[in-house]
BATI-974420 format. One line per 3 residues: their letters; for each residue x, y, z of N, C-alpha, C. Coordinates in pm, whole numbers, padded with zeros to 5 digits, m for minus. Layout:
BEGIN
A) X/Y/Z/X/Y/Z/X/Y/Z | ...
***
This chain:
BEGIN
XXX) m13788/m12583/m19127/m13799/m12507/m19250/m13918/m12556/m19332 | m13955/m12689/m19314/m14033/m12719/m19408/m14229/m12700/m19386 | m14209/m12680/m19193/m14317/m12645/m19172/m14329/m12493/m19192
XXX) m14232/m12437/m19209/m14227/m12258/m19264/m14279/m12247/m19405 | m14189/m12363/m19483/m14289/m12330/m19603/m14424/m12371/m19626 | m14451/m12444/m19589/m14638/m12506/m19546/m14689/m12389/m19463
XXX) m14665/m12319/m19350/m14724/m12212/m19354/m14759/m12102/m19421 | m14624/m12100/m19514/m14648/m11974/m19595/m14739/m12001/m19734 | m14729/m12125/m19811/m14798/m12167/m19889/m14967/m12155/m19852
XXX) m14984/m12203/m19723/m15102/m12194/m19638/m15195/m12069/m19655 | m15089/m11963/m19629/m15138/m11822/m19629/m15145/m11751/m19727 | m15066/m11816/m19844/m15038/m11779/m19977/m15160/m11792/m20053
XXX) m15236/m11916/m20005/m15332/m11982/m20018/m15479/m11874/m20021 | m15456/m11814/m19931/m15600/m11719/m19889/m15649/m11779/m19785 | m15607/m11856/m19700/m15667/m11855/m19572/m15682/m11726/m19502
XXX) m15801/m11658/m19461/m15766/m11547/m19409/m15699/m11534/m19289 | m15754/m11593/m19207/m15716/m11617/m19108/m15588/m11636/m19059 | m15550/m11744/m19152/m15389/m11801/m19098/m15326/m11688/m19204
XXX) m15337/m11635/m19295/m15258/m11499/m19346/m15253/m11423/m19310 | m15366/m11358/m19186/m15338/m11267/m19096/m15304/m11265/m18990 | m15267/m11365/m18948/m15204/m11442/m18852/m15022/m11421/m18893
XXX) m14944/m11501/m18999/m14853/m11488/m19055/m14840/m11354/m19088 | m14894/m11258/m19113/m14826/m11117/m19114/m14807/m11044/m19034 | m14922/m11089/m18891/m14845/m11036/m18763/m14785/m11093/m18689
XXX) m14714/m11237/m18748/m14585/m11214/m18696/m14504/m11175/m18773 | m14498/m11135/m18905/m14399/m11082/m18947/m14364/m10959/m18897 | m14464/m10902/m18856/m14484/m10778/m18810/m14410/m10763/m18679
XXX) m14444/m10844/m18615/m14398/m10859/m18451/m14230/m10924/m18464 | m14180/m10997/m18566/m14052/m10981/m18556/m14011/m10886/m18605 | m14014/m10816/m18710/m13979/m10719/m18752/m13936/m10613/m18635
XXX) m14046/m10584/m18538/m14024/m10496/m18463/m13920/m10550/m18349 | m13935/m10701/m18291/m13843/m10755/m18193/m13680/m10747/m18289 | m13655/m10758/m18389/m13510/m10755/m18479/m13507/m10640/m18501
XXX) m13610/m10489/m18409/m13511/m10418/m18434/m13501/m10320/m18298 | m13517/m10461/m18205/m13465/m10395/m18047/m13590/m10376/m17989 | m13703/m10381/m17998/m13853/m10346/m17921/m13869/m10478/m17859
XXX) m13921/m10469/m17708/m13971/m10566/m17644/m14166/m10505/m17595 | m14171/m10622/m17600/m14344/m10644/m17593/m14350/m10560/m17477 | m14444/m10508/m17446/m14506/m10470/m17366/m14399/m10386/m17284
XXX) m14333/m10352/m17329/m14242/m10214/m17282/m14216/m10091/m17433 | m14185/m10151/m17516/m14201/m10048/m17627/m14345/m10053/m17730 | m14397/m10186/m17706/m14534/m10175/m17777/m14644/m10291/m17723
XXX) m14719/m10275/m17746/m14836/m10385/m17715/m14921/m10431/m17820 | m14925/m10582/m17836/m14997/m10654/m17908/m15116/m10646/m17869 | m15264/m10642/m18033/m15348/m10687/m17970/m15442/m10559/m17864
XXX) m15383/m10501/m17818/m15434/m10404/m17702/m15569/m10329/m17731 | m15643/m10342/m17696/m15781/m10325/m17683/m15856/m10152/m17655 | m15897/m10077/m17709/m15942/m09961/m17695/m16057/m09932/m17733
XXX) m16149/m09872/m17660/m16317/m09825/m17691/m16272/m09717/m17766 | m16422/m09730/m17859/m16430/m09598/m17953/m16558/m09496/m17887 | m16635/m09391/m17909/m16649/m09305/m17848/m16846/m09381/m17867
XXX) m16876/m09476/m17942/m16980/m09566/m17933/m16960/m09689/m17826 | m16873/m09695/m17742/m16845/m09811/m17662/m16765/m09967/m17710 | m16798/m09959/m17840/m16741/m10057/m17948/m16586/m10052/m17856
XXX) m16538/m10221/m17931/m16362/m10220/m17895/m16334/m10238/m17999 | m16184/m10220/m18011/m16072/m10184/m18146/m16024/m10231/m18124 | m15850/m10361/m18217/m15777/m10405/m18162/m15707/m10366/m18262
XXX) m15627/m10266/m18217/m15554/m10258/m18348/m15426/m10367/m18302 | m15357/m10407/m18397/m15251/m10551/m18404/m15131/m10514/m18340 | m15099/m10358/m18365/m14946/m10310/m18287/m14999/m10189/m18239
XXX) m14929/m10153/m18090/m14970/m10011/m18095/m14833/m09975/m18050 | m14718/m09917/m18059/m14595/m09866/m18029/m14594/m09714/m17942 | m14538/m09770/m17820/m14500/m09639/m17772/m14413/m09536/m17762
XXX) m14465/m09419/m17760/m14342/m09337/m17811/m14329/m09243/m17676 | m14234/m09154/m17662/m14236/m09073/m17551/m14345/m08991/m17497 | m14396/m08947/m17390/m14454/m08832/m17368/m14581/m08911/m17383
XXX) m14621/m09079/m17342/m14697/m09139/m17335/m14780/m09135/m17491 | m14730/m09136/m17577/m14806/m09108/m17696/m14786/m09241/m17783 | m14867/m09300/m17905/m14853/m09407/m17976/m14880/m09388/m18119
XXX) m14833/m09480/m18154/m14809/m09513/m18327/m14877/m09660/m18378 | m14989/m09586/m18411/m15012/m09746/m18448/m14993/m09860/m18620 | m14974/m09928/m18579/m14929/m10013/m18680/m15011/m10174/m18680
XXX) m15087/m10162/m18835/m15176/m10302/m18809/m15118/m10315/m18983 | m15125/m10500/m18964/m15070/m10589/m19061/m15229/m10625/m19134 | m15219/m10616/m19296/m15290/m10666/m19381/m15244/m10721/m19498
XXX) m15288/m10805/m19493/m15208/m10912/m19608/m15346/m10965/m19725 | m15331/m10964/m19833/m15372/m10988/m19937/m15277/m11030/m20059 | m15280/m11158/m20059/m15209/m11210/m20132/m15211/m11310/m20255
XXX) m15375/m11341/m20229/m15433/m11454/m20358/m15428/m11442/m20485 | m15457/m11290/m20523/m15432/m11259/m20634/m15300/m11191/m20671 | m15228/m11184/m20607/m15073/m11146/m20613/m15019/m11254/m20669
XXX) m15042/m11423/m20571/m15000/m11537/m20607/m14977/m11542/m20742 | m15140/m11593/m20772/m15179/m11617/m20878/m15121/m11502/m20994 | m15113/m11371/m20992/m15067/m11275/m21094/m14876/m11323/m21114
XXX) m14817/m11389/m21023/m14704/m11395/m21028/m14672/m11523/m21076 | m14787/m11630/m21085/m14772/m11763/m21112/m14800/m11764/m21264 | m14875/m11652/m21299/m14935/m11676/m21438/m14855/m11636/m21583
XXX) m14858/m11725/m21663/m14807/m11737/m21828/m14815/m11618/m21887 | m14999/m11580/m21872/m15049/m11522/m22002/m15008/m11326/m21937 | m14999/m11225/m21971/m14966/m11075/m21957/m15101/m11056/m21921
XXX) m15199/m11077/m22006/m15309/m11005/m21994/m15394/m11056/m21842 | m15383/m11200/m21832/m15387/m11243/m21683/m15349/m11187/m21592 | m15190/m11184/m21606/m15111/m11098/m21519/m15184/m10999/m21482
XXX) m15187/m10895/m21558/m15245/m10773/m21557/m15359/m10738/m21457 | m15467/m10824/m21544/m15577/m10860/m21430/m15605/m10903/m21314 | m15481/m10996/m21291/m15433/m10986/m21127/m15408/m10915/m21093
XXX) m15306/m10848/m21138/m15256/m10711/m21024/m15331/m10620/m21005 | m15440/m10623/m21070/m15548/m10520/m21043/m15671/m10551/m20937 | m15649/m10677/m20943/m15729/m10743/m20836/m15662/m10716/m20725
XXX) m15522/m10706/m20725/m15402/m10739/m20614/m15456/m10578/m20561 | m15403/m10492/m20654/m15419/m10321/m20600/m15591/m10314/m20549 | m15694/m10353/m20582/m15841/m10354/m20567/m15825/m10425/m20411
XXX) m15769/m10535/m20365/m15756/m10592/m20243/m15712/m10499/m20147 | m15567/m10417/m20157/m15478/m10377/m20074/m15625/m10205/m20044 | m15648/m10190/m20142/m15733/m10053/m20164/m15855/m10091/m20041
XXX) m15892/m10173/m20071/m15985/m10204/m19972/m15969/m10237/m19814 | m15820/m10245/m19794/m15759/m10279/m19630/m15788/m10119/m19648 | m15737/m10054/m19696/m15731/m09910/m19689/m15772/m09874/m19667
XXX) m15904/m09888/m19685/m16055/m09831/m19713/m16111/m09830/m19512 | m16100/m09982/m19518/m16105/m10051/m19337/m16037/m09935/m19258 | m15906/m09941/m19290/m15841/m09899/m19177/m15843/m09752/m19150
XXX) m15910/m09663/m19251/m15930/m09556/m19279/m16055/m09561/m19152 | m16213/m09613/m19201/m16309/m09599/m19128/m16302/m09656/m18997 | m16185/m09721/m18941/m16164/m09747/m18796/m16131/m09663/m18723
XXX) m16032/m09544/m18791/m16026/m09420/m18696/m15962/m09454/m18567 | m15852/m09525/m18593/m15809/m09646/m18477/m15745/m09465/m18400 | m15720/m09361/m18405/m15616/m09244/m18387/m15741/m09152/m18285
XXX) m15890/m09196/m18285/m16008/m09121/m18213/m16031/m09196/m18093 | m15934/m09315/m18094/m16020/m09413/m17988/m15970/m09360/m17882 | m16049/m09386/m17747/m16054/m09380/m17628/m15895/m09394/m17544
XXX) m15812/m09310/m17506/m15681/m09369/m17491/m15557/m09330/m17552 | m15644/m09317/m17671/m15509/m09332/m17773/m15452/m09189/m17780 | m15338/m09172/m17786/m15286/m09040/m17859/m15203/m09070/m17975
XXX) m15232/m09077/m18050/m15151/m09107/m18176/m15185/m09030/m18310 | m15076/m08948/m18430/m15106/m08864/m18528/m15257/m08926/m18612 | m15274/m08859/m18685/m15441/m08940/m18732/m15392/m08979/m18872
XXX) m15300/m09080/m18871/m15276/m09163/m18977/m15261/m09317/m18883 | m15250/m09442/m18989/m15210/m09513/m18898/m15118/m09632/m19024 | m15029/m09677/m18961/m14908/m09766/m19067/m15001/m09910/m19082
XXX) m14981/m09900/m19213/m15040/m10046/m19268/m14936/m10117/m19309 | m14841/m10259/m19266/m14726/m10306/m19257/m14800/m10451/m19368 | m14656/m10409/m19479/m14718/m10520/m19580/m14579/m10597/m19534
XXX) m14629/m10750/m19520/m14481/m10829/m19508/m14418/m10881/m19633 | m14479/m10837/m19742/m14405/m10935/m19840/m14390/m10810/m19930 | m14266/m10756/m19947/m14205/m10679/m20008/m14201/m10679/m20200
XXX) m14240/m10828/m20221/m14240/m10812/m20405/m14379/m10761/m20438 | m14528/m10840/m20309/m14655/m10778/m20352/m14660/m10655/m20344 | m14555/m10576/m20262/m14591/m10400/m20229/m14505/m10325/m20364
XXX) m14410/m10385/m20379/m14312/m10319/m20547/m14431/m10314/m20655 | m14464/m10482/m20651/m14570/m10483/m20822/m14708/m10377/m20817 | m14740/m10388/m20665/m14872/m10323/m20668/m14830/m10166/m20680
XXX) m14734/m10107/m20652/m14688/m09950/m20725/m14602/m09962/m20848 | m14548/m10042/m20872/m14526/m10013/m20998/m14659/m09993/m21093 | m14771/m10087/m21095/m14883/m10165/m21144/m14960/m10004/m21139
XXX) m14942/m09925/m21021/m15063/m09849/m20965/m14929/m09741/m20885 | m14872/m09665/m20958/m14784/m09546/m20913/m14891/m09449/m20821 | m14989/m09427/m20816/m15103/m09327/m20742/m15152/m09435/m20623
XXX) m15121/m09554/m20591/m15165/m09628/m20465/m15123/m09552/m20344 | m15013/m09523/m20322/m14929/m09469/m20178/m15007/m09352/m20171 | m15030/m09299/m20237/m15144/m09158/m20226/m15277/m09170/m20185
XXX) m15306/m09265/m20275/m15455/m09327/m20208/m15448/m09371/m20063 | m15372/m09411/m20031/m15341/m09442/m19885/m15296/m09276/m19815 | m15241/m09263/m19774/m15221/m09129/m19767/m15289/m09053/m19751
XXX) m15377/m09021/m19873/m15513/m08900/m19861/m15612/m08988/m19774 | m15578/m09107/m19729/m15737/m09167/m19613/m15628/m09162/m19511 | m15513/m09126/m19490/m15435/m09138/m19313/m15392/m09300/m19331
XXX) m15394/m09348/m19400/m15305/m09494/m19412/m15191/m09480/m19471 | m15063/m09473/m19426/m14933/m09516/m19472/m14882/m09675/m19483 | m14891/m09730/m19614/m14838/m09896/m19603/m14662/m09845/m19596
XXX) m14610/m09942/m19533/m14496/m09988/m19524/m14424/m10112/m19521 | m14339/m10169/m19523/m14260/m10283/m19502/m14112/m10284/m19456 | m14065/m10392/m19465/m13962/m10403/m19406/m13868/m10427/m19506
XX) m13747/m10426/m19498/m13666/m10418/m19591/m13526/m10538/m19574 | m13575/m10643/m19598/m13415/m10729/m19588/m13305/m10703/m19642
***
């Protein structure tokens, strides 16, 4: 437990790396706790050319019947969430969460111009699920910003999470 919380502090932290790391596995249990096994209902990681030769990885790709997929990639932004949730002053606050919604806007932005739904392979609707693992940063950032899920939306990004 105690190396769980040192990881999460870690990532809490803004390591990018190890925070995007920690959200896909949140991601990847999420999907194993709810009956999916690797590489029979989805594939990690899995690799696809775009129509420039470039490769894509999107983080989940889930299969669905009739050989078709759903893809689902984990982005985590959380530094200024931290910090907006750690802080005294309102007007701080504030200014975090706007940093917080300015962060998440910008995965958006990514996952929009990846067009992960054109690549080579893929058959999947031309949206693609952006899986937030920490359920209080995804509440504050719509409460904060009621027009976010739309903004996502009108670019083909649906965020989601999981629900304990």
């Amino acid at each position: 437990m105690s190396q769980e919380a040192s990881n999460l502090t870690s990532a809490l932290k803004g390591e990018k790396k190890t925070l995007g790391n920690w959200g896909e596995v949140q991601l990847e249990r999420a999907l194993q706790l709810a009956g999916l096994e690797e590489n029979v209902h989805y594939r990690a990681q899995a690799h696809f050319k775009d129509e420039q030769g470039g490769r894509n990885y999107p983080d989940f790709v889930l299969n669905l019947p009739d050989e078709k997929h759903l893809i689902i990639d984990s982005k985590m932004s959380l530094v200024a969430y931290e910090s907006a949730v750690n802080s005294e002053d309102d007007f701080e606050r504030e200014r975090l969460l706007k940093e917080h919604i300015s962060a998440l806007k910008t995965h958006i932005n990514d996952l929009h111009k990846k067009d992960y739904s054109n690549l080579i392979g893929m058959r999947s609707p031309n949206f693609v699920l952006m899986f937030i693992a920490v359920e209080p940063a995804y509440i504050e950032a719509l409460k904060a910003d009621p027009a976010l899920f739309n903004y996502g939306y009108e670019r083909n990004v649906i965020m989601v999470l999981t629900l304990r």
